[in-house]
DOZAVEX-21112 format. One line per field, with one value per atom (N, C-alpha, C): residue number from 1; atom name; x, y, z; residue in three letters. Coordinates in nm, 3 decimals. Layout:
BEGIN
num NUM/...
atomo CA/...
px X/...
py Y/...
pz Z/...
residuo ALA/...
END
This chain:
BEGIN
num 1/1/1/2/2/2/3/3/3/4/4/4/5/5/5/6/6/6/7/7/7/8/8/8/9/9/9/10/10/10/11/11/11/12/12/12/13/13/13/14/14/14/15/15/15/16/16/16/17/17/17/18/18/18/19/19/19/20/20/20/21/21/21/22/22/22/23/23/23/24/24/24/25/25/25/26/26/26/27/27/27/28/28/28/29/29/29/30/30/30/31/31/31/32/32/32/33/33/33/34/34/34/35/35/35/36/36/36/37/37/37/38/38/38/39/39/39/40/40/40/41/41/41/42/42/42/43/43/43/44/44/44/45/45/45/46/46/46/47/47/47/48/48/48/49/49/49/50/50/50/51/51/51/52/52/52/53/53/53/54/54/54/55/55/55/56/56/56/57/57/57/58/58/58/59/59/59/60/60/60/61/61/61/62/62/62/63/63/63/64/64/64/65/65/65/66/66/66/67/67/67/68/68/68/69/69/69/70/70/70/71/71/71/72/72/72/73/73/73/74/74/74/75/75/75/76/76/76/77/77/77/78/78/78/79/79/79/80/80/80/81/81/81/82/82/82/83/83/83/84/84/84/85/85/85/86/86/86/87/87/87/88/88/88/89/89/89/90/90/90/91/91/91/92/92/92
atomo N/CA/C/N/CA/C/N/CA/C/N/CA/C/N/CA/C/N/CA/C/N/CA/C/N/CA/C/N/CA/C/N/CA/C/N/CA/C/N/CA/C/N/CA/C/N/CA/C/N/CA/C/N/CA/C/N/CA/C/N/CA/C/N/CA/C/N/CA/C/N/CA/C/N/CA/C/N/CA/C/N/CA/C/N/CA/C/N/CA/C/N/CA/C/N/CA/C/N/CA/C/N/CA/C/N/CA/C/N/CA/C/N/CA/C/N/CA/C/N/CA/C/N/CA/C/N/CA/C/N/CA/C/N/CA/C/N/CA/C/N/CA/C/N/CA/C/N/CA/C/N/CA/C/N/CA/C/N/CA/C/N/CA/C/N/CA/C/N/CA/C/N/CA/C/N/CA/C/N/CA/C/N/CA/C/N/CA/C/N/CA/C/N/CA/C/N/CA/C/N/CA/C/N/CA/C/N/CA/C/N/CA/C/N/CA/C/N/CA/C/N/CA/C/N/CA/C/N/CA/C/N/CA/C/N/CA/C/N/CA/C/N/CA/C/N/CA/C/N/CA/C/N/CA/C/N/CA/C/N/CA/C/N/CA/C/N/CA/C/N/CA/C/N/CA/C/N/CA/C/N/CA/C/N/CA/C/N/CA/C/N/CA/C/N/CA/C/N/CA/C/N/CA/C/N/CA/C/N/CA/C/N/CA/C/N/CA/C/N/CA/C
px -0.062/-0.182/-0.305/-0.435/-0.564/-0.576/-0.619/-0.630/-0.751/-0.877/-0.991/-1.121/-1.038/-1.128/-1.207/-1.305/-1.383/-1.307/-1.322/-1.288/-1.357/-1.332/-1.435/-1.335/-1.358/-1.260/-1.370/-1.337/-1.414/-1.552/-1.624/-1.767/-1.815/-1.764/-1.822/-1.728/-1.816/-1.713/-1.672/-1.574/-1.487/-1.475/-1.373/-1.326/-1.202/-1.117/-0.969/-0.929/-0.892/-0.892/-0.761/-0.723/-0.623/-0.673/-0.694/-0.777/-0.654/-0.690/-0.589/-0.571/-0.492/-0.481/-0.337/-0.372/-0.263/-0.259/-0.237/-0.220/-0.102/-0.061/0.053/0.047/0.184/0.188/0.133/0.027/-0.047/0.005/0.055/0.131/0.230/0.317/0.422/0.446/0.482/0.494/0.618/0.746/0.891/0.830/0.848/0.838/0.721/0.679/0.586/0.485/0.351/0.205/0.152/0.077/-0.071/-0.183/-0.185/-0.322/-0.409/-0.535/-0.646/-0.643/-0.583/-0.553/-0.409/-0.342/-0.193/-0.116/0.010/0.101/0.173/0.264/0.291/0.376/0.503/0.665/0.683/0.654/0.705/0.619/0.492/0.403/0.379/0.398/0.387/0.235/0.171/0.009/-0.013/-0.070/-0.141/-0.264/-0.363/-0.516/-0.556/-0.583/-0.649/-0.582/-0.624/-0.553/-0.460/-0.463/-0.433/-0.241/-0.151/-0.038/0.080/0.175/0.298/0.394/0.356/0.464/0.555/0.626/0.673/0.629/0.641/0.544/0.646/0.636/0.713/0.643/0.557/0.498/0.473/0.568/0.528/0.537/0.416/0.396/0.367/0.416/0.456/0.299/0.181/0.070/-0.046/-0.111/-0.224/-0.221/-0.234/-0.287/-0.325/-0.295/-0.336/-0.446/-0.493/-0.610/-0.643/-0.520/-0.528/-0.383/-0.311/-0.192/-0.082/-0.021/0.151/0.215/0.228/0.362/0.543/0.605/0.739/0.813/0.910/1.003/1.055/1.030/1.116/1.240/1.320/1.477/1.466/1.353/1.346/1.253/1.202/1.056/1.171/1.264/1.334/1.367/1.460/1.564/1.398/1.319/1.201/1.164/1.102/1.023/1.110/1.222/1.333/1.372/1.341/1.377/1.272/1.096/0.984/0.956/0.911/0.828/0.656/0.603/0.462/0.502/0.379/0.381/0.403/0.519/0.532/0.415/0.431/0.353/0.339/0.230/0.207/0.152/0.170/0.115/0.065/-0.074/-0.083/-0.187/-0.125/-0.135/-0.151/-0.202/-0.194/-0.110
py -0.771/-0.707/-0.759/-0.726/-0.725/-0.876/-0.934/-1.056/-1.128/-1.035/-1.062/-1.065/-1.065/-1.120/-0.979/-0.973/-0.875/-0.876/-0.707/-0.666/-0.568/-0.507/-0.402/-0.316/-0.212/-0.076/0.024/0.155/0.275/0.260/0.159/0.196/0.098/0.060/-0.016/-0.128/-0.236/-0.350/-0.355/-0.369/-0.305/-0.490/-0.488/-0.614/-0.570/-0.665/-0.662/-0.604/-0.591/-0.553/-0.441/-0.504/-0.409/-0.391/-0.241/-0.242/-0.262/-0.298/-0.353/-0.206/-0.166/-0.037/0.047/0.126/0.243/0.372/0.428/0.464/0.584/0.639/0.740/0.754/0.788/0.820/0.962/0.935/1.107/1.149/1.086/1.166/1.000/1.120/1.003/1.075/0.974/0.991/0.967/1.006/1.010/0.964/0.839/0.782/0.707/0.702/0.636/0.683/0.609/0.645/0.552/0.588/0.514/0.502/0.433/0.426/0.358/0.381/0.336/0.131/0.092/-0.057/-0.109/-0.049/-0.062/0.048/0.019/0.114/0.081/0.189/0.188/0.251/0.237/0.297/0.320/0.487/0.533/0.456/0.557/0.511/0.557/0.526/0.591/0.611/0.702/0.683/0.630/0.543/0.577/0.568/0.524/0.499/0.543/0.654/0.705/0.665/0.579/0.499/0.387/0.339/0.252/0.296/0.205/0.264/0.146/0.172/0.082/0.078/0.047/0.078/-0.003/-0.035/-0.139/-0.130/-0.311/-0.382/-0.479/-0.546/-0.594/-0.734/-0.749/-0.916/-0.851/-0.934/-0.953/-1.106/-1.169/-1.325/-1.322/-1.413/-1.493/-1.453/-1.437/-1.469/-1.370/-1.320/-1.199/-1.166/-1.070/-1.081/-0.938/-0.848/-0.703/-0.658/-0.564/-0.502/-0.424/-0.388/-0.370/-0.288/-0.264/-0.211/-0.316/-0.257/-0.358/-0.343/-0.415/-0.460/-0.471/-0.433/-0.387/-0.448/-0.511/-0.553/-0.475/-0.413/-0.240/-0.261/-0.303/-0.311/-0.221/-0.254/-0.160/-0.048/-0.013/0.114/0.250/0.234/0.384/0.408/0.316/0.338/0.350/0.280/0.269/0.450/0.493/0.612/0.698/0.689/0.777/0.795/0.647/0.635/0.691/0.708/0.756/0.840/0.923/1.076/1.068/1.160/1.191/1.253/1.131/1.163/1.028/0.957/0.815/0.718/0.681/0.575/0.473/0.384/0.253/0.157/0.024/-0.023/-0.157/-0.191/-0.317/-0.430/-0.498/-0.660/-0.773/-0.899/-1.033/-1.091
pz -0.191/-0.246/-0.175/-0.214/-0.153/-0.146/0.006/-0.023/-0.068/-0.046/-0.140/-0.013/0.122/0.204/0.258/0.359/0.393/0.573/0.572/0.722/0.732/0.850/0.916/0.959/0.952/0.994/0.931/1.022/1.062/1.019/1.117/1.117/1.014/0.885/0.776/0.755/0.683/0.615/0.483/0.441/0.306/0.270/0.158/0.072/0.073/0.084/0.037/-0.083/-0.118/-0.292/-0.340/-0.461/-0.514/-0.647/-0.696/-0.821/-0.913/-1.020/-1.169/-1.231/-1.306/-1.399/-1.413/-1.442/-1.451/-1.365/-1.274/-1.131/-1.176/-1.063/-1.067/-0.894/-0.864/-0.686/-0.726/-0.614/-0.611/-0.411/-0.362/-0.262/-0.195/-0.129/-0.026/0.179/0.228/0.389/0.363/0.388/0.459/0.575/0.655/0.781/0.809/0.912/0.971/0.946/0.948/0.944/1.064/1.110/1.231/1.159/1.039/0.961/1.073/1.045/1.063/1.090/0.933/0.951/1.017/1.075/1.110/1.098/1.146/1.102/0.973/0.922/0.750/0.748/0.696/0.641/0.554/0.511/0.335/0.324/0.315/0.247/0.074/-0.051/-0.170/-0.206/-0.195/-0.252/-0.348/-0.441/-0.603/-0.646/-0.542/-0.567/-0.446/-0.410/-0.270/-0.198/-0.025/0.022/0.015/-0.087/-0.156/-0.178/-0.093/-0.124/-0.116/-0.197/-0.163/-0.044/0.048/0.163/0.268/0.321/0.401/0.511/0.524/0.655/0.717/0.845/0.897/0.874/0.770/0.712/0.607/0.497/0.388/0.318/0.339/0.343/0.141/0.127/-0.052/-0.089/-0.064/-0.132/-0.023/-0.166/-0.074/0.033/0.096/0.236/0.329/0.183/0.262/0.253/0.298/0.247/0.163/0.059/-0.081/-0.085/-0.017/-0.056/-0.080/-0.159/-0.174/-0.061/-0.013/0.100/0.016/0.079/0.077/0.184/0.187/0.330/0.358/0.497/0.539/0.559/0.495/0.435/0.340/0.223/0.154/0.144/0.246/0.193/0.245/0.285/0.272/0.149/0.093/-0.028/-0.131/-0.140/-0.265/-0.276/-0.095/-0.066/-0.150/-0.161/-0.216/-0.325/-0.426/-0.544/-0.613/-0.617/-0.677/-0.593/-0.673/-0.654/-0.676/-0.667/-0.670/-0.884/-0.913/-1.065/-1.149/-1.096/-1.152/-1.161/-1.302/-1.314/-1.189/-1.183/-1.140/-1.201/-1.226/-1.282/-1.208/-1.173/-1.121/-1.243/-1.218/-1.290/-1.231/-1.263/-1.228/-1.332
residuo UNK/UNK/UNK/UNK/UNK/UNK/UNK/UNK/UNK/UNK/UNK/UNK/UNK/UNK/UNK/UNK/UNK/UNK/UNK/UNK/UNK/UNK/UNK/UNK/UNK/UNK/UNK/UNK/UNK/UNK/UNK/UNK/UNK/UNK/UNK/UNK/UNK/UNK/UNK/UNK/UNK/UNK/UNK/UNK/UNK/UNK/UNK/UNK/UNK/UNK/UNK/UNK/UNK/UNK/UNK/UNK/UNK/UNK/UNK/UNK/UNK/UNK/UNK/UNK/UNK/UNK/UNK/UNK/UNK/UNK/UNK/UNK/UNK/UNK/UNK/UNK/UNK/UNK/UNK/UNK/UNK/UNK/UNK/UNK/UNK/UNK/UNK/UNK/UNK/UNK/UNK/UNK/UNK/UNK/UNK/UNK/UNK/UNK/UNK/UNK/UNK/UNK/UNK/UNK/UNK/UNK/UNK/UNK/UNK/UNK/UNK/UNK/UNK/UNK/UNK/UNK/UNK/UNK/UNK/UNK/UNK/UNK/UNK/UNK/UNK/UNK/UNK/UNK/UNK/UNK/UNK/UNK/UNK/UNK/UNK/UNK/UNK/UNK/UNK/UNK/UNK/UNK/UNK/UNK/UNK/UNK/UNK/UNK/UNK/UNK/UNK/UNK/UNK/UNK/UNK/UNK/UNK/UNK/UNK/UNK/UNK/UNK/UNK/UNK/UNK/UNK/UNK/UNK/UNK/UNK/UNK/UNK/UNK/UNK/UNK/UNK/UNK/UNK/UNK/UNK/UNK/UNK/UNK/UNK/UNK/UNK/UNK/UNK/UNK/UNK/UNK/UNK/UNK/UNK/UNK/UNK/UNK/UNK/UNK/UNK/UNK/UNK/UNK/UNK/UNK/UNK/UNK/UNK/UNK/UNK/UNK/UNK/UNK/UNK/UNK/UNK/UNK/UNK/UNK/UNK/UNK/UNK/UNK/UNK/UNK/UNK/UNK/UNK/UNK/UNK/UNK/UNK/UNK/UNK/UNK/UNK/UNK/UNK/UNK/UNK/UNK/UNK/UNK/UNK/UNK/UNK/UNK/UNK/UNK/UNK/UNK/UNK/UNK/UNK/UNK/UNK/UNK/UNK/UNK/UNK/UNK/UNK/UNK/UNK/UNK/UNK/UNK/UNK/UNK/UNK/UNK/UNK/UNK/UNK/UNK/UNK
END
C-alpha cells in the first residue's frame, strides 16, 4: 500500500497514499498495463487509479504509491477470481 512518501509523475507531485473505506472493483486489465508509474499485471480497479495488481516487488512494509501489490504468482489466478462489482475493503 501507499508508502506515505511524495513523488512526481505527469507534470505534478502527488503523496503516496491508500485511502481507508469501502471501495468496489469498478474495472479490471486481463494482462499487462504500461502505467504511467511502472508496469502492472491484472490490474483490479477500486478507487480510480488506485488498483490491486501484481508486481515483481512486493517488500513486507509500504512502499507503493497507493496501490496493493500482489506477488505475480498470484495476480492471474486473483484477476480471475473477482469481477467488477466486488466489494473492497481497506484497513490498518
Amino acid at each position: 500500500t501507499g508508502s506515505g512518501e511524495r513523488y512526481f509523475s505527469q507534470g505534478k507531485w502527488e503523496r503516496a497514499y491508500t485511502p481507508r473505506g469501502h471501495f468496489v472493483i469498478s474495472r479490471q486489465i486481463h494482462g499487462t498495463r504500461k502505467a504511467p508509474l511502472g508496469t502492472i499485471y491484472n490490474p483490479s480497479y477500486f478507487n480510480g487509479g488506485i488498483a490491486i495488481h501484481g508486481s515483481n516487488s512486493v517488500p513486507p512494509t509500504a512502499a507503493s504509491h497507493g496501490c496493493a501489490r500482489i506477488p505475480r504468482f498470484a495476480d492471474k489466478d486473483f484477476v480471475d477470481m473477482v469481477s467488477v462489482g466486488m466489494p473492497v475493503y481497506v484497513y490498518d
